[in-house]
C-alpha positions in Angstrom: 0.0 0.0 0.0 2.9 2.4 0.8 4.9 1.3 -2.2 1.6 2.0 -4.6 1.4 5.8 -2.8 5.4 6.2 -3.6 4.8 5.4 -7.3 1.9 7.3 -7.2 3.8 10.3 -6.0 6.7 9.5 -8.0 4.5 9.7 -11.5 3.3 13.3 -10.4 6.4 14.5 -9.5 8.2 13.1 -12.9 4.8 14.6 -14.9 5.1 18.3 -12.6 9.0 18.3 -13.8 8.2 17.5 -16.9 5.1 20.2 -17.1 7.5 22.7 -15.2 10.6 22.0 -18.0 7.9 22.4 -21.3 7.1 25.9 -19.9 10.4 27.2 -19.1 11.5 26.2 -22.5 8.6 27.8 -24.3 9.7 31.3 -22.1 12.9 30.7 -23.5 12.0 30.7 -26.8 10.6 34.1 -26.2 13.3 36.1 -24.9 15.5 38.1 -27.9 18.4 36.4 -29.4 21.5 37.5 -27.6 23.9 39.2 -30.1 26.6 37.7 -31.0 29.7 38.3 -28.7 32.2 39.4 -31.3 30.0 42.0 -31.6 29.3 43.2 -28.2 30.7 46.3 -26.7 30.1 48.2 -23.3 27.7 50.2 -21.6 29.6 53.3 -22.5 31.0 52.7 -25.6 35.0 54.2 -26.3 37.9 53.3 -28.3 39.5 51.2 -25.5 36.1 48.9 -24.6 34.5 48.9 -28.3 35.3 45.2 -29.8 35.2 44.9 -33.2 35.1 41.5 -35.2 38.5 40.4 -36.4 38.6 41.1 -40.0 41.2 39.0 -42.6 44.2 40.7 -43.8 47.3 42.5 -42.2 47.0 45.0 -39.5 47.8 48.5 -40.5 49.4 51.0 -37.7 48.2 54.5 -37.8 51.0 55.8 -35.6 53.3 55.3 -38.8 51.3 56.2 -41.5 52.0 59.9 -41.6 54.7 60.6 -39.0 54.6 64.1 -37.6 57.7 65.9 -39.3 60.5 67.4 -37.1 60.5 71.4 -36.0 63.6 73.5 -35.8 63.5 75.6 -32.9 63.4 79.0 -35.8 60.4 77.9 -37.7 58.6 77.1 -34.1 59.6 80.4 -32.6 58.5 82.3 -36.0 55.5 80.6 -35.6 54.7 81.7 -32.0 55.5 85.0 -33.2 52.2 85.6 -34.7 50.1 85.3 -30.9 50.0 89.3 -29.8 50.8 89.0 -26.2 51.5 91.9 -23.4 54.5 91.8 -21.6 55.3 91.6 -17.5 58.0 92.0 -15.5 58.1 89.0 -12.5 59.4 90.1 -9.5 60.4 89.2 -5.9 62.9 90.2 -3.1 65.0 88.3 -1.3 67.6 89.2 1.6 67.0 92.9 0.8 67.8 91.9 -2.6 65.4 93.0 -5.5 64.9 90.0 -8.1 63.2 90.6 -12.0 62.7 89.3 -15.5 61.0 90.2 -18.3 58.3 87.8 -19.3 55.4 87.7 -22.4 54.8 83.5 -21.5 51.8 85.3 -18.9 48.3 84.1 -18.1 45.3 83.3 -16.3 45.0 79.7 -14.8 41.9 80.1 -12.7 38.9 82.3 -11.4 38.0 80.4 -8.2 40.6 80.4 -6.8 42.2 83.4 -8.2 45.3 81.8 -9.8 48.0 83.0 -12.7 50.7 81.0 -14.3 54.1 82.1 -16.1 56.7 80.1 -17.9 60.3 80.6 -17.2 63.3 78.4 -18.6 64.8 76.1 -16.4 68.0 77.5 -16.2 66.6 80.9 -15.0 69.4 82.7 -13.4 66.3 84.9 -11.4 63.7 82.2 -10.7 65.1 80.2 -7.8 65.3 83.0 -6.0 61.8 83.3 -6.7 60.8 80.0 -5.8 63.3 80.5 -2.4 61.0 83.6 -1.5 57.8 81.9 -2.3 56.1 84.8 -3.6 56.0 87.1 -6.7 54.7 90.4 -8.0 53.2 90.1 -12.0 54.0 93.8 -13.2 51.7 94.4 -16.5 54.3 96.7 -18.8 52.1 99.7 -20.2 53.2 100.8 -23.9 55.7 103.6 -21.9 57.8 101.1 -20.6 59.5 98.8 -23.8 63.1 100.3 -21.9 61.7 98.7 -18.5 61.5 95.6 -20.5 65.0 95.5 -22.3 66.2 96.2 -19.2 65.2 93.4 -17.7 65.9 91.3 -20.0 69.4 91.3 -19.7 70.9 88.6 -17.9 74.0 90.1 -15.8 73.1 93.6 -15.4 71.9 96.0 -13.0 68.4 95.6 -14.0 67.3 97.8 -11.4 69.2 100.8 -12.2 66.9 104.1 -12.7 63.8 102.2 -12.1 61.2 103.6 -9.3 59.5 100.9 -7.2 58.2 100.2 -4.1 56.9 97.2 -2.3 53.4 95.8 -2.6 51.9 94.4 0.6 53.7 91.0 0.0 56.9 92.5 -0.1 57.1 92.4 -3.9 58.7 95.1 -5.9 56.3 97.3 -7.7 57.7 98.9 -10.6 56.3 102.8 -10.7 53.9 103.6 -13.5 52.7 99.9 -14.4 49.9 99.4 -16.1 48.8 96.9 -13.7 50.4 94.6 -10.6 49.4 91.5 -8.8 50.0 90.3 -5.7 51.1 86.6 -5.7 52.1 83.2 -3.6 53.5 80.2 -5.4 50.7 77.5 -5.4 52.7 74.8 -7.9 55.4 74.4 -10.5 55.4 72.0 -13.1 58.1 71.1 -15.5 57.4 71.5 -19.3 60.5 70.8 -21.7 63.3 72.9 -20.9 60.6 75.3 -18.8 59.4 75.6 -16.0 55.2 76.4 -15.4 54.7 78.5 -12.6 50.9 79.1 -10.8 50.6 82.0 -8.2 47.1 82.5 -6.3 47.0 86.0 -6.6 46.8 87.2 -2.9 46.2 90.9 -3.9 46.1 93.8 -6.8 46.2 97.4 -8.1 43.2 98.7 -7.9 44.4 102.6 -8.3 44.8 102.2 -12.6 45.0 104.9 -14.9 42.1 104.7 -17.4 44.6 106.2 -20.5 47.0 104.2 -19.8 47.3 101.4 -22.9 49.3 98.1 -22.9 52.9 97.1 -24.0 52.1 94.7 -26.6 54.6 92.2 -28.3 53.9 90.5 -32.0 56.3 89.5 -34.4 59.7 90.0 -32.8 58.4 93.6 -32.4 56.9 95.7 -29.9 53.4 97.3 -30.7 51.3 99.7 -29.7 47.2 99.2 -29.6 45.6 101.8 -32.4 42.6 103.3 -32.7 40.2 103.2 -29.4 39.9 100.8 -26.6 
């Protein structure tokens, strides 16, 4: 009697697995196709997760199909030439010691925080004194002041000979009759080639500026002045 109830539970399990396996096959037979995998890429798609099929034939490189020709140093500098740029003087002092160069490589890095950036070479004579002190004024050259800039371009000189200045609240030298100054800290360097980048947060600036006064202007090995109106 207990062996006919086994076989009788036995045949309904075998038919309910049976019933239970048509079902989930004809649910199968539903669901989309998968793609095939040689075609399958990512979520987000780019050129290092996108898998194409392998395709017959020899690979071609694209690094060394049109190889970038070489620059001279001339042809790159003649070429630079053409951006119009103003020029600054960047200053410091150290030990009582008044430290400047002339510099056109000048810009704005940031609005929030407040941060500029210059590019000096690497063997700068004036900026590791610069970097020592921490700190830098950016003088902004008005279009009186292309002898301030020769000046200071010469490497050996007394660059500070017959030029008025004061210190800013830093302790920066503030070359008289600027167009503009800022007020700086060092907030990083990074080397680039055979310069150096420099980012000051500006800490402070002129805010007594002469509304004649026009910029020194540099374009084509030459310095410019800004015609017509502002």
């Amino acid at each position: 009697m207990e062996a006919a109830a086994a076989d009788t539970a036995a045949n309904k399990n075998g038919h309910r697995e049976e019933f239970t396996t048509a079902i989930f096959s004809s649910l199968l037979s539903l669901l989309p196709k998968r793609p095939d995998p040689r075609y399958r890429c990512s979520p987000s798609p780019t050129a290092d997760n996108y898998h194409l099929p392998n395709l017959a034939g020899p690979a071609m490189s694209l690094s060394n199909t049109n190889p970038a020709p070489t620059i001279d140093s001339a042809s790159f500098r003649e070429a630079l030439g053409h951006f119009a740029s103003g020029i600054t003087i960047i200053t410091t002092q150290v030990d009582d010691e008044p430290i400047g160069f002339t510099c056109q490589s000048f810009y704005s890095a940031s609005m929030n925080p407040p941060l500029v950036s210059f590019s000096v070479k690497a063997s700068s004579f004036s900026y590791p004194k610069i970097r020592q002190a921490e700190r830098f004024a950016v003088n902004i050259l008005s279009s009186e002041q292309s002898h301030v800039s020769n000046q200071f371009a010469m490497r050996g000189a007394d660059k500070w000979q017959g030029i008025d200045w004061q210190l800013s609240p830093l302790g920066n030298p503030v070359i008289n009759d600027s167009l503009h100054w800022l007020d700086c800290k060092i907030h990083a360097e990074h080397p680039a080639g055979d310069h150096l980048i420099v980012i000051g947060e500006v800490k402070g600036l002129n805010l007594d500026v002469a509304g004649t006064a026009r910029p020194l202007l540099y374009f084509k090995g030459k310095y410019r002045g800004m015609a017509g109106g502002e």
